[in-house]
N, C-alpha and C positions, 0 to 999 in steps of 0.2 A: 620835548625831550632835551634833553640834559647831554651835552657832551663834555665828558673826562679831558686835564689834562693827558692821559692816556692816550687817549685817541688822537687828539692833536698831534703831537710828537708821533705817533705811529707815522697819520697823513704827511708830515714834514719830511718825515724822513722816507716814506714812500717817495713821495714829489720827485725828493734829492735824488735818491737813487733814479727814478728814471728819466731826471732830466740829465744825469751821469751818463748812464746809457744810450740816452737820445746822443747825446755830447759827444761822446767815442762813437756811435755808428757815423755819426758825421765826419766826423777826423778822419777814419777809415776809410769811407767812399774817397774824400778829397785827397785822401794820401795813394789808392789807390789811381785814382783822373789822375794826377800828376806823375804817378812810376808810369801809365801805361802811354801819355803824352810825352814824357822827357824820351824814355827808352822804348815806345811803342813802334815808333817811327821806321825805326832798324827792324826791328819784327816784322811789318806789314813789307816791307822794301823786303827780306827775305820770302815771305813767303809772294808778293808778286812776283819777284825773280826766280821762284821755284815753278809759279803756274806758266811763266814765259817759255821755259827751259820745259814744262810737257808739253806746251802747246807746239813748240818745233820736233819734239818726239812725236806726237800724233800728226802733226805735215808729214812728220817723213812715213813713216808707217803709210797713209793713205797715197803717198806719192808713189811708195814701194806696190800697196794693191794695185793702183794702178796700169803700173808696168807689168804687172802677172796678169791683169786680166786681156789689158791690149797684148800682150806674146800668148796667150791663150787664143784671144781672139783670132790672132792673126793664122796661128795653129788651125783653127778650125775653118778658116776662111782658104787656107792651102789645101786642106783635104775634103772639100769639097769641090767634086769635077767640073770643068769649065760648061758641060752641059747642063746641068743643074744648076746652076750659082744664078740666072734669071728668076728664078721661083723664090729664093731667099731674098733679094732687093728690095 
């Protein structure tokens, strides 16, 4: 078979075109590595400082259950009679 200047030129210019493309997705990733290394940094340090900042709101919440259930506890340890209170131990 027989291949056309035609079809050459198509191939070449196929080629171009997607080694262009291959070209720019690369640019794009590496320009992408680099915003999210230059300015990533500040991002991850905000959002660790925001998981720090629940993690002492959940201490306290469980510190606060806490307190209700020992005043509770202790609730129920007063209203039960000194004559009974061996059966519960």
């Amino acid at each position: 078979m027989r291949s056309t200047s035609r079809g050459k030129i198509g191939r070449l210019i196929r080629g171009a075109m997607v080694g262009a493309l291959a070209l720019t997705l690369m640019l794009a990733g590496v320009a992408g590595f680099l915003l999210f290394t230059l300015t990533g940094n500040a991002w991850l340090d905000q959002l660790a400082q925001i998981g720090t900042d629940m993690a002492f709101r959940v201490e306290g919440f469980e510190s606060t259950f806490d307190q209700i259930g020992d005043s509770f506890e202790l609730r129920v340890e007063q209203a039960i009679p000194e004559a009974v209170r061996p059966f519960f131990d």
